[in-house]
BANUKE-971345 format. One record per residue: chain; residue in three letters; x, y, z of N, C-alpha, C in turn; residue number from 0. Coordinates in Angstrom, 1 decimal, m for minus. Layout:
["A" "ALA" [X Y Z] [X Y Z] [X Y Z] NUM] ...
END
This chain:
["A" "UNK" [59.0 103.9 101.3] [59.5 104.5 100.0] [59.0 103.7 98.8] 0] ["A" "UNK" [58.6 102.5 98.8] [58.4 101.5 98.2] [57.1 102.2 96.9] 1] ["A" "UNK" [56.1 102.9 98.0] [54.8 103.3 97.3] [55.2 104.3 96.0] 2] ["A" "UNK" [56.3 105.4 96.8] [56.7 106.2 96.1] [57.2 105.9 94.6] 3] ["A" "UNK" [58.4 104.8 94.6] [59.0 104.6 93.5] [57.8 103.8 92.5] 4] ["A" "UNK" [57.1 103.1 93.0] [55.9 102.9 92.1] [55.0 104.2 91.7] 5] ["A" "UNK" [55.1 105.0 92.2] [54.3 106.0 91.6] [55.5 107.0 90.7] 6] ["A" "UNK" [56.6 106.6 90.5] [57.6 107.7 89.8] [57.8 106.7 88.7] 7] ["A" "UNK" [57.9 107.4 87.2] [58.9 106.7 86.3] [60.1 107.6 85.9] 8] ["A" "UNK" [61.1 106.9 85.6] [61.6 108.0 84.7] [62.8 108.6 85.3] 9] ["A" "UNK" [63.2 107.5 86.6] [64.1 107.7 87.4] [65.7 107.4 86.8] 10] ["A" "UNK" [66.8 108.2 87.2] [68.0 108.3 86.3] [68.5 106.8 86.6] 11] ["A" "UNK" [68.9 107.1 88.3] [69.6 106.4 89.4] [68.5 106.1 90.7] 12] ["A" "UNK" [67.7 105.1 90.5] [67.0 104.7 91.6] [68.1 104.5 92.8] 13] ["A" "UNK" [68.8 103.6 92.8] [69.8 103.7 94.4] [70.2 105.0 95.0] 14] ["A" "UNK" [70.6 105.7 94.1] [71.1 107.4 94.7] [69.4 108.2 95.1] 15] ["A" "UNK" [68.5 108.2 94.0] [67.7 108.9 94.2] [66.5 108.7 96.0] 16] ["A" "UNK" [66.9 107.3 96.0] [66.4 106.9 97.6] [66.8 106.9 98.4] 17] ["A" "UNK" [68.0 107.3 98.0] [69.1 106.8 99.5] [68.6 107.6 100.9] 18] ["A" "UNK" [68.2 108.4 100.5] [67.8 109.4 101.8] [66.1 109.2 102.5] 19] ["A" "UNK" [65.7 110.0 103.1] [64.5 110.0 103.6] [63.1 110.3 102.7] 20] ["A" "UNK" [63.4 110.4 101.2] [62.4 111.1 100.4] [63.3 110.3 98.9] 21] ["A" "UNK" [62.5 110.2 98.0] [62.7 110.5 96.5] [63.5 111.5 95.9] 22] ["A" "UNK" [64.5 111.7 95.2] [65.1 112.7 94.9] [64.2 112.8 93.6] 23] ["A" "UNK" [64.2 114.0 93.1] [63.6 114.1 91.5] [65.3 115.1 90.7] 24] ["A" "UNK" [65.0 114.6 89.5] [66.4 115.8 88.6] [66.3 116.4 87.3] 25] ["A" "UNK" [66.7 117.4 87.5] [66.6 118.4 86.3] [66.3 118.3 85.1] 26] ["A" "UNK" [65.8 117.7 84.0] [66.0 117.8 83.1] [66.0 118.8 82.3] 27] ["A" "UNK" [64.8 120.1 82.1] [65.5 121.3 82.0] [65.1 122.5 82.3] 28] ["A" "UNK" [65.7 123.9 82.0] [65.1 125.1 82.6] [64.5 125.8 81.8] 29] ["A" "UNK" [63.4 126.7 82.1] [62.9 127.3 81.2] [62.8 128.6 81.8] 30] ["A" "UNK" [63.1 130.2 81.1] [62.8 131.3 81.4] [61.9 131.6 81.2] 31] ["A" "UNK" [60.5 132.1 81.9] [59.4 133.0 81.6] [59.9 134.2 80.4] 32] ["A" "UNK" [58.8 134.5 79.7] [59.5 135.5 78.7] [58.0 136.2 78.1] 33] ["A" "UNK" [56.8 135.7 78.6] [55.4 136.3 78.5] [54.9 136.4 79.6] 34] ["A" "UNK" [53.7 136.8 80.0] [53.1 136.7 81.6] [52.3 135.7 81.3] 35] ["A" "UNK" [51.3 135.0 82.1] [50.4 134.4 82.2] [49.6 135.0 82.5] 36] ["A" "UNK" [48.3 134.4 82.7] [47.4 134.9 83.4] [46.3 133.6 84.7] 37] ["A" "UNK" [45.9 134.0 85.6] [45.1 133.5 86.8] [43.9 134.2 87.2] 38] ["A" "UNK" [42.7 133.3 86.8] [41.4 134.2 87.1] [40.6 133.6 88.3] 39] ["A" "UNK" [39.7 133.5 88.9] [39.1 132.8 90.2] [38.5 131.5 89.9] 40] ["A" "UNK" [37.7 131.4 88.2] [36.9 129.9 88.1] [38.0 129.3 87.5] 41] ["A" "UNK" [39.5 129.5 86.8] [39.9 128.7 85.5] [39.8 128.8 84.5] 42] ["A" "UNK" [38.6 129.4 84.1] [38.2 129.5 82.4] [39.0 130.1 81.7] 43] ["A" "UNK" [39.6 131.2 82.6] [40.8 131.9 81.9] [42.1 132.3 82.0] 44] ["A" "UNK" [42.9 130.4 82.5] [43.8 130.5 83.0] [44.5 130.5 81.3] 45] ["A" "UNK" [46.1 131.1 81.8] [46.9 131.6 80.7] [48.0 130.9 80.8] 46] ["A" "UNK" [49.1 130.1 80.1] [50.4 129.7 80.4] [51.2 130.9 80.4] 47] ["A" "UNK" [51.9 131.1 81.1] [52.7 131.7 80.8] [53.8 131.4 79.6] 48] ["A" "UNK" [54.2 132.4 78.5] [55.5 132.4 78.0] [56.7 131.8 77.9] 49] ["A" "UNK" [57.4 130.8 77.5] [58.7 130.4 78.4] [59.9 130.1 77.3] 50] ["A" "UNK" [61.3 130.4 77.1] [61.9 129.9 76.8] [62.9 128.6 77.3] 51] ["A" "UNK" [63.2 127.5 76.7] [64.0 126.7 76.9] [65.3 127.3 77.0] 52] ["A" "UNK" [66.4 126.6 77.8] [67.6 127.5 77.9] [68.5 125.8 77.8] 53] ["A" "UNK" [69.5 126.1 77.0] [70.5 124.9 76.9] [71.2 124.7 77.7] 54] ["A" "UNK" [71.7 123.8 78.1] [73.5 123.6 78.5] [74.1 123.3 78.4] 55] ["A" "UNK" [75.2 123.8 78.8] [76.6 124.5 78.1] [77.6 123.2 78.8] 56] ["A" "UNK" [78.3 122.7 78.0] [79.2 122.1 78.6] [80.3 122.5 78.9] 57] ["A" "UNK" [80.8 122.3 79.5] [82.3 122.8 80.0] [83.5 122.9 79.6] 58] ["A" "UNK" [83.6 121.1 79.2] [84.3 120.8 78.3] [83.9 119.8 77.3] 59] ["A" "UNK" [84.4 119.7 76.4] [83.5 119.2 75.1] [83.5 117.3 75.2] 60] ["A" "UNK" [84.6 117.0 76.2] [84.6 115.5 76.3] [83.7 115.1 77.7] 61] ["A" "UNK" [82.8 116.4 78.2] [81.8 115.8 79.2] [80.9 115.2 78.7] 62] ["A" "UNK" [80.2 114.7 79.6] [78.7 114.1 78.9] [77.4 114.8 79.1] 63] ["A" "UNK" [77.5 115.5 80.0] [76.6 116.4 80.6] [76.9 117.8 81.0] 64] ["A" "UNK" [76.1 118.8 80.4] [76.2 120.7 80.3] [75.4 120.9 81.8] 65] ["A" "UNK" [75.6 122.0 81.5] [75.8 122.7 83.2] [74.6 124.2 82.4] 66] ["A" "UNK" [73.6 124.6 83.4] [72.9 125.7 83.3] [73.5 126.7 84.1] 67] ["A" "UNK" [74.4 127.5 84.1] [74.7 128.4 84.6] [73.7 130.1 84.7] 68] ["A" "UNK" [73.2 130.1 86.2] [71.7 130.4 86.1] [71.9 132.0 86.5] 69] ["A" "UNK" [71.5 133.4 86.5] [71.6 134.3 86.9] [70.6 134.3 87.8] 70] ["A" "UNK" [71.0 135.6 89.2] [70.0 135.6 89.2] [68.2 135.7 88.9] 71] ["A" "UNK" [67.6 135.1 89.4] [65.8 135.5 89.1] [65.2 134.3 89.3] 72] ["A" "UNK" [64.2 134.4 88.4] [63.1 133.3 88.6] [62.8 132.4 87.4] 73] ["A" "UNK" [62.7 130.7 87.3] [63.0 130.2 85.8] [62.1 129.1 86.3] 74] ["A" "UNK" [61.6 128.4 85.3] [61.0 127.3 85.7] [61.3 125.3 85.8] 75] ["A" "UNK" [61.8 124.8 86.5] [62.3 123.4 86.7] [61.6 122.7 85.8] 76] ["A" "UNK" [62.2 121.8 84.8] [61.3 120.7 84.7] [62.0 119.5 85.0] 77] ["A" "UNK" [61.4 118.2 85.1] [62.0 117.4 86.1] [62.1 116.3 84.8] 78] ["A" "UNK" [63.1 115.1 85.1] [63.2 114.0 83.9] [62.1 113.1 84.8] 79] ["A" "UNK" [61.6 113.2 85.7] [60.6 111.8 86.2] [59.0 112.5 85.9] 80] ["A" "UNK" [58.4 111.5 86.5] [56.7 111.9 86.1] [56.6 110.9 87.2] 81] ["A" "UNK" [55.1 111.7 87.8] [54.3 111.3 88.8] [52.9 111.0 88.8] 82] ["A" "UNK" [52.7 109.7 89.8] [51.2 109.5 89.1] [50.9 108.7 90.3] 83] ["A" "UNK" [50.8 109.8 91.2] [50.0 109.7 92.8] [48.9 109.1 92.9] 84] ["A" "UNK" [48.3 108.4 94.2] [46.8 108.2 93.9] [46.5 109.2 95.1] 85] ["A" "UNK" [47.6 109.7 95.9] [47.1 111.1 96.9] [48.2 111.8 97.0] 86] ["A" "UNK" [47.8 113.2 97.6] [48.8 114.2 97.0] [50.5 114.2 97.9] 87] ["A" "UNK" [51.6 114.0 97.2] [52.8 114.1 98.1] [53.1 115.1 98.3] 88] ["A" "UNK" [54.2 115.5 98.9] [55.4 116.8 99.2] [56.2 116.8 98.5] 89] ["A" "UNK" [56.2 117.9 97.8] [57.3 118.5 96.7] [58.0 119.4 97.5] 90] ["A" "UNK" [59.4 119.1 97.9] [59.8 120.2 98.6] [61.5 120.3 97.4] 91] ["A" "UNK" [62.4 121.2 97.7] [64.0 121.2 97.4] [64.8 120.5 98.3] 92] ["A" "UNK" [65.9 120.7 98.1] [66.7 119.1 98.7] [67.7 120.6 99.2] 93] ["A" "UNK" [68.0 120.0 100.4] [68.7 121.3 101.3] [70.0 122.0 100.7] 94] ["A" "UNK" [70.7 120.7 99.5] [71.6 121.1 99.0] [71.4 122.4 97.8] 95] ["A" "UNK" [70.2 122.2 97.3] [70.1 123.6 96.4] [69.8 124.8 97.5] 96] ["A" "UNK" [69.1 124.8 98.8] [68.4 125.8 99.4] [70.0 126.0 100.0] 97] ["A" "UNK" [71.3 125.5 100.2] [72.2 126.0 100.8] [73.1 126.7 99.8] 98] ["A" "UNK" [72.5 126.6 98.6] [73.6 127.7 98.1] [72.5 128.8 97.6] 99] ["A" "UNK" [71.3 129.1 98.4] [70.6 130.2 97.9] [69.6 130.2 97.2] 100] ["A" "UNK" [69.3 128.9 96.5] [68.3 129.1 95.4] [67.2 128.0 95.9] 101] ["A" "UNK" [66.0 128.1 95.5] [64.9 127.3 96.1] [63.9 127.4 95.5] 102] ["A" "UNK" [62.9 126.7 95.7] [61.5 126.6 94.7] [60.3 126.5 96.4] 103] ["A" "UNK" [59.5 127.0 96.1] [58.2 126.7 97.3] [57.7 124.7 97.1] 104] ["A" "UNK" [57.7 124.5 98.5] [56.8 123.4 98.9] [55.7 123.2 98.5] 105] ["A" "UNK" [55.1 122.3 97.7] [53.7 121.6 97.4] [53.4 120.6 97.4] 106] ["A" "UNK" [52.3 120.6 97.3] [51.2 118.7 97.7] [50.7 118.7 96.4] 107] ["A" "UNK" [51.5 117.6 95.5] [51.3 117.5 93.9] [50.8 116.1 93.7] 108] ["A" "UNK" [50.1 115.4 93.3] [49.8 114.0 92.3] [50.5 113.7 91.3] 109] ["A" "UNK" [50.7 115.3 90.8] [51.4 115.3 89.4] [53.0 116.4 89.2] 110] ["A" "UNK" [53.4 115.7 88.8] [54.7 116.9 88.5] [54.2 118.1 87.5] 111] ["A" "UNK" [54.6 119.0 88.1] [54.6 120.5 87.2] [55.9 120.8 87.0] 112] ["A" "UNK" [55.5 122.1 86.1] [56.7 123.0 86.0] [57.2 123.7 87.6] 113] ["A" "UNK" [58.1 123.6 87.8] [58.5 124.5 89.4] [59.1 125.8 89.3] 114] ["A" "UNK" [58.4 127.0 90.1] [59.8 128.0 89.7] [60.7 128.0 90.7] 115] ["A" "UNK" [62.0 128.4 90.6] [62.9 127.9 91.3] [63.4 129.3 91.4] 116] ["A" "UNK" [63.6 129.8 92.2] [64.2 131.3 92.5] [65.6 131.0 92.9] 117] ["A" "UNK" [66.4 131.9 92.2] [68.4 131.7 91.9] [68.3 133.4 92.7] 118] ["A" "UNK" [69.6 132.9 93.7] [70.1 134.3 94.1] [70.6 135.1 93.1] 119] ["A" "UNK" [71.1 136.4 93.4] [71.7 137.7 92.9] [72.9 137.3 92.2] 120] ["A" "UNK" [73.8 136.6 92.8] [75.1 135.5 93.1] [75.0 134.5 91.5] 121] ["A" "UNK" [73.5 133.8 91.4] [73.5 132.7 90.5] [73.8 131.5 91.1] 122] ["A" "UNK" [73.8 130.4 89.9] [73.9 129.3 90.7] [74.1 128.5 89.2] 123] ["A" "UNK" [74.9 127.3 89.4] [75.2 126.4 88.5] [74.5 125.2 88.2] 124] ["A" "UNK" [74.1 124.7 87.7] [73.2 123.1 88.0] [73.2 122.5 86.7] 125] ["A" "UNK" [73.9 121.4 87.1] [74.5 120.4 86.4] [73.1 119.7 85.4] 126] ["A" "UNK" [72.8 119.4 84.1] [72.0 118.1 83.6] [71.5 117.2 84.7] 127] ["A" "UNK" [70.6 116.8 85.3] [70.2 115.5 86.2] [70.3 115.6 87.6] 128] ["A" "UNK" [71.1 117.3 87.6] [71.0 117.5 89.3] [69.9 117.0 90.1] 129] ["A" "UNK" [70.5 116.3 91.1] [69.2 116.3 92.3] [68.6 117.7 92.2] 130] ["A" "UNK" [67.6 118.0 92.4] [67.2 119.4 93.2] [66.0 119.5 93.9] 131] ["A" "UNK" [65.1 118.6 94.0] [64.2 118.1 94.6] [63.5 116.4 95.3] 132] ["A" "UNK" [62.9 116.7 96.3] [62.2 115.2 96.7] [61.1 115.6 97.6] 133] ["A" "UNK" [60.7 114.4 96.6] [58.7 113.9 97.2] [59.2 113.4 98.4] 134] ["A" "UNK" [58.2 113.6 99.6] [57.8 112.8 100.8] [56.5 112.7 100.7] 135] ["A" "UNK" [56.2 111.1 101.0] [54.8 110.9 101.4] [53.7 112.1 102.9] 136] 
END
């Protein structure tokens, strides 16, 4: 784990974020698609997609941290850490988001991206700094 945390900055709670078998990474914020993008075969004419930032709402006004209360669909993760691999790790979700329904696909990153994270029909809540993912070597 040691390689790992040297390759991450930006970590909230190093003790919590290790404690398990992988790096936890956490939320910093979501963003809705709101234009398309585009994907061509060489790159020359790749397109960002569109996106709005979406705030959080706090609950109550003497918390410290707002809550994204998500509807169903598809949004994109950004994470408070950065990565700076010298070979590619596993970006997977942390079983705790995939058990209430919502999940992002597995990748072999160097670098942190934007992630889309697919929210059930149901929705889903997610706190400021939620765990919701971790790197494995």
């Amino acid at each position: 784990m040691p390689d790992l945390v040297d390759a991450v900055s930006g970590l909230v709670h190093e003790p919590t974020q290790t404690e398990g078998t992988g790096l936890d990474l956490t939320v910093a914020a979501v963003h809705e698609p709101t234009e398309p993008g585009g994907v061509d075969f060489g790159g020359g004419e790749l397109a960002p997609a569109g996106t709005a930032e979406l705030d959080p709402a706090k609950r109550d006004p003497a918390d410290d941290y707002g809550w994204w209360d998500l509807a169903g669909g598809v949004y994109l993760l950004e994470y408070n850490e950065t990565l700076d691999a010298d070979a590619p790790v596993s970006l997977g979700p942390r079983v705790e988001l995939a058990a209430r329904g919502a999940f992002h696909p597995t990748l072999r990153v160097r670098e942190l991206p934007r992630v889309p994270l697919v929210v059930p029909e149901a929705g889903i809540g997610l706190k400021e700094n939620a765990r919701v993912s971790t790197l494995h070597r």
